[in-house]
TIKE-30911 format. One record per atom (N, C-alpha, C): x, y, z. Coordinates in steps of 0.001 Angstrom, whole numbers, plus 500000, padded with zeros to 6 digits. Layout:
residues N
XYZ ...
***
This chain:
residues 182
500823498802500000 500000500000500000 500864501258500000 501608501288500430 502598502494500649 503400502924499385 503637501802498330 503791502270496855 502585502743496339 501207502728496827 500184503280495850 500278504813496900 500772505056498331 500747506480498853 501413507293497952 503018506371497829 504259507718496969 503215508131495720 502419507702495250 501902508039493958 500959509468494197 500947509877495523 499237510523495674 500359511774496202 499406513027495536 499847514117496538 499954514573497779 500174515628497908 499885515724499258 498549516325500058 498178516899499176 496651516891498835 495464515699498732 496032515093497823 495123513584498332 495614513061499006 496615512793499770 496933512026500841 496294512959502534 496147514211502392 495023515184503073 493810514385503396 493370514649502272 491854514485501788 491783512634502463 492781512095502493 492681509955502422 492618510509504150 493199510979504479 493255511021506190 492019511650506907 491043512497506129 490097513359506287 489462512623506355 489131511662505517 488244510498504963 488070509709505567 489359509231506487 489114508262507552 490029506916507098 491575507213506578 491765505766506501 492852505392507710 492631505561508311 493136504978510248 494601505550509888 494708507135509637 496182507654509704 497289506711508819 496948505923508149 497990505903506661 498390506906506083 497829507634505416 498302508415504612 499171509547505390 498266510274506050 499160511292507122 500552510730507700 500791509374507801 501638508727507866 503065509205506692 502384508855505680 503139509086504401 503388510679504518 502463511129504702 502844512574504529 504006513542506085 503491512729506737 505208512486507950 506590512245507525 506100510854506859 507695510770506170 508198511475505164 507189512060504251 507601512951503322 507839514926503615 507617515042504768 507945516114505251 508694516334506688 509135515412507878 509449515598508863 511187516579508783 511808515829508035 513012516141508088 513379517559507586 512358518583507008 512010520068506484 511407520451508082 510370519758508077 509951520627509208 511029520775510414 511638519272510894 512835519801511563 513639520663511646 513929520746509979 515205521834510185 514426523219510197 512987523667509998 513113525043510105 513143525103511779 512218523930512306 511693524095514041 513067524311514458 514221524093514021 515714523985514396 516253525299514708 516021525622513531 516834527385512985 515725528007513735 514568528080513703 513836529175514373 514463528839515737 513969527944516517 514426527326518043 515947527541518628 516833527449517367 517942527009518267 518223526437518974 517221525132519306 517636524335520570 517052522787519636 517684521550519962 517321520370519227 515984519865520076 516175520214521600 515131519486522228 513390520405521670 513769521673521817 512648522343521527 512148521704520009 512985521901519356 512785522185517879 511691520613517802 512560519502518384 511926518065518269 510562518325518887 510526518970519733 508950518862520414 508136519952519979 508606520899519392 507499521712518623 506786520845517392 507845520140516424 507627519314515773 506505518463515956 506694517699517368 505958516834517576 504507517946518124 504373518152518597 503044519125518880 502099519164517102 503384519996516516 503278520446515111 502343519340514289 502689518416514412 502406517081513713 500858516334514410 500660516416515705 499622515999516020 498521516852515758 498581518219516103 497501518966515898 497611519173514549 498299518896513840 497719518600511883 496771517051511833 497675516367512642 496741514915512411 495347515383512765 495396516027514324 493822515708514689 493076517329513772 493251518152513301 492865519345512896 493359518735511023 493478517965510603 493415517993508768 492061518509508360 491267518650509184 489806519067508101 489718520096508366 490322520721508997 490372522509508892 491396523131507717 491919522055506913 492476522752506244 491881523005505108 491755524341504755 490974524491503603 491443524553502139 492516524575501597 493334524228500448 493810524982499690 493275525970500638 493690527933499926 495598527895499614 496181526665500590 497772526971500093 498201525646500058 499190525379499380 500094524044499600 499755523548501049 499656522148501102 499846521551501954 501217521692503189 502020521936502151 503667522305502730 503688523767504051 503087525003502857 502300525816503147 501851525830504439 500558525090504224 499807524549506118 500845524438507046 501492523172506658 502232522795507590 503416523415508160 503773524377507338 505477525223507984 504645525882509185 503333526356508360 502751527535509377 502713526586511012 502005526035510641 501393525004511949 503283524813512792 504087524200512256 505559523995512759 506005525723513082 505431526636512314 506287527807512886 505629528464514355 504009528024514144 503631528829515665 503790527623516540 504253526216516422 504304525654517515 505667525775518367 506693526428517807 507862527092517938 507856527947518655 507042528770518109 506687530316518407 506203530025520127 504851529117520155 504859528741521769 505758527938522477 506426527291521973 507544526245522519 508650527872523683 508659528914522726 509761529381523024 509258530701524067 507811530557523823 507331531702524768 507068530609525933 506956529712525829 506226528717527630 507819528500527783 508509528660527338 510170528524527924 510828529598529399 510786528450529955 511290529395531952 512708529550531454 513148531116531792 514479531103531507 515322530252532365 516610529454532221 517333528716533019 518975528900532300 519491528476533540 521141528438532620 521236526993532044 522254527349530613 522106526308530242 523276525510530349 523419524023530365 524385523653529702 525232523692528559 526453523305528568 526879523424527461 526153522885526307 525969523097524892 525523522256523972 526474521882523416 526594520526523048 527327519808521930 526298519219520552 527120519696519363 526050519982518379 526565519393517575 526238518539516848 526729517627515556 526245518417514277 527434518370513020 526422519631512451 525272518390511529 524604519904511016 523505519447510466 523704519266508874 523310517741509314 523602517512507421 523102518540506381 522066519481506422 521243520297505716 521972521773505725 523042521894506300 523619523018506051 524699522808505275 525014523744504343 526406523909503630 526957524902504046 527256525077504941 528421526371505993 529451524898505708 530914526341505495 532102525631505525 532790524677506384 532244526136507463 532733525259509126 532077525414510347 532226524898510865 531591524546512691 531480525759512938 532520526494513512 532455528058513917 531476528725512914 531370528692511496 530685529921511422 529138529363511114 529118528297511451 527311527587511797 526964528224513531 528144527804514009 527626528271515750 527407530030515502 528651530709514842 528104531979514827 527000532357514648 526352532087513615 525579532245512800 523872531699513067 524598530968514320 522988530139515187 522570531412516242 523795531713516880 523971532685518209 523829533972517414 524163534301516863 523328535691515826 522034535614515903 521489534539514688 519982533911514562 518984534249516156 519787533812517038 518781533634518587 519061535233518736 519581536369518228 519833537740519040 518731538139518165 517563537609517116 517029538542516180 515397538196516884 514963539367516709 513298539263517642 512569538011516768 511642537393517390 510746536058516762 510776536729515742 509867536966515078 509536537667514066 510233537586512838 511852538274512832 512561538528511825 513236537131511600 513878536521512834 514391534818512525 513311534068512026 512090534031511941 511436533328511390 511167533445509984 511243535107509393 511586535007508162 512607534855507433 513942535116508224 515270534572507711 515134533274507522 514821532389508214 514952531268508580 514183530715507094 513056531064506790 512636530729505898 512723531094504514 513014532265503807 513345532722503021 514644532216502868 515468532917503757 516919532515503341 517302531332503326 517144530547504454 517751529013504902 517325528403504055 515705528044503806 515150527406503517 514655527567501816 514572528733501768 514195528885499937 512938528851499762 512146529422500704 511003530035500555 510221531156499888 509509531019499088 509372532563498532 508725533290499510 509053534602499060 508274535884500248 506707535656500615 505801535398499145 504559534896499521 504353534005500098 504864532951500191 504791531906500646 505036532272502299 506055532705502120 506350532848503936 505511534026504708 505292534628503735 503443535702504444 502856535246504392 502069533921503889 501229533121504244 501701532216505666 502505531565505693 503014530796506589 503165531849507753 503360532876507600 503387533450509629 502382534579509670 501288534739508102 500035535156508534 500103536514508480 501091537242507856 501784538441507646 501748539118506193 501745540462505523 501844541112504807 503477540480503807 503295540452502251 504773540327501995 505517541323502134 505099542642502727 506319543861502824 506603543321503827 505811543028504769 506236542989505993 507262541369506065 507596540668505639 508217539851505170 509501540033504872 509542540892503830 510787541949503240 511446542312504221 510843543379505153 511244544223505964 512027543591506949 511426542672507490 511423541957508502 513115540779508459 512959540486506842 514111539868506041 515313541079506182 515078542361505656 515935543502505482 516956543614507203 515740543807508114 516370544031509062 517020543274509950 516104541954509819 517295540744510231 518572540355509845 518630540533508143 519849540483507720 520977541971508238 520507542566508236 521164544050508774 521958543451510124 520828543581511030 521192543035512467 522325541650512314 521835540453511431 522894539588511323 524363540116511305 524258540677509912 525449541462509387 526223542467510778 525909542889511088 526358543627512479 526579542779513720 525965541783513731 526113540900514728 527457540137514629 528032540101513615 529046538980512460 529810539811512536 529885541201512653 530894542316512135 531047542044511194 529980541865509734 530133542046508943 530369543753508310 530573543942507313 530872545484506991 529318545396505722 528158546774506094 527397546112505075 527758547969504472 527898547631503250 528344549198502155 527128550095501876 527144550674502014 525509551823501660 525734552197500224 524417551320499533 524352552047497930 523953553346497567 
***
């Protein structure tokens, strides 16, 4: 059965779970998206434990909520959104605490040269308000278009832009990068 799932979109594999076939398909559509949704819950979060359990939140309330989706966007679409506000609360119900050290294996999904300038570049990421890391995160990291990611956090595409503009700014300054005025 699972060779006749790869065949179905993600849209009909929606619609097969709506329908009632005892979470098969949504199944399929787990395996065909977990490892995306990870890495944005990652980059937004900065933390592996969060990121894994926003995920998991992320994923159930799509299972039990699929018939609220109304089809106005990609399925993909739905789902970043759903993974980006479960983040979004992961990191607001967060009690500040000191942390341990982290030891971080890198992430197969990045092409940074080296270790150092992934850690930089994480510890930058966590100095930028929710808001703007969530559109870096997606636009840039991820290769999202601007519409797409104003749909996904429910936002204007200027405000997208902007939000992109000034995060990268702030990055860039954070990095001591030098940014040139045209």
């Amino acid at each position: 059965m699972s060779d006749d799932l790869s065949a179905l979109t993600d849209r009909e594999l929606l619609q097969r779970h709506v329908d009632g076939d005892g979470g098969v398909a949504f199944g399929e559509l787990f395996r065909r998206h977990r490892d995306r949704m990870y890495a944005v819950a990652l980059r937004t979060t900065s933390n592996r434990e969060l990121a894994a359990d926003a995920v998991q939140d992320a994923f159930i309330s799509a299972f039990r909520r699929a018939d609220a989706f109304r089809g106005e966007a990609a399925v993909t679409t739905w789902l970043h959104r759903i993974v980006v506000n479960a983040c979004f609360d992961r990191l607001r119900r967060r009690r500040p605490t000191s942390e341990l050290p982290e030891y971080e294996l890198a992430d197969r999904h990045d092409d940074h040269a080296s270790t150092e300038v992934r850690l930089d570049i994480r510890e930058a990421l966590a100095t930028l308000p929710e808001g703007q890391r969530a559109a870096l995160v997606l636009v840039d990291m991820h290769g999202v278009s601007v519409a797409e990611a104003a749909e996904i956090l429910g936002v204007a595409e200027g405000t997208i832009k902007s939000r992109c503009a000034r995060g990268r700014a702030a990055l860039a300054q954070h990095l001591g990068l030098v940014v040139k005025n045209r």
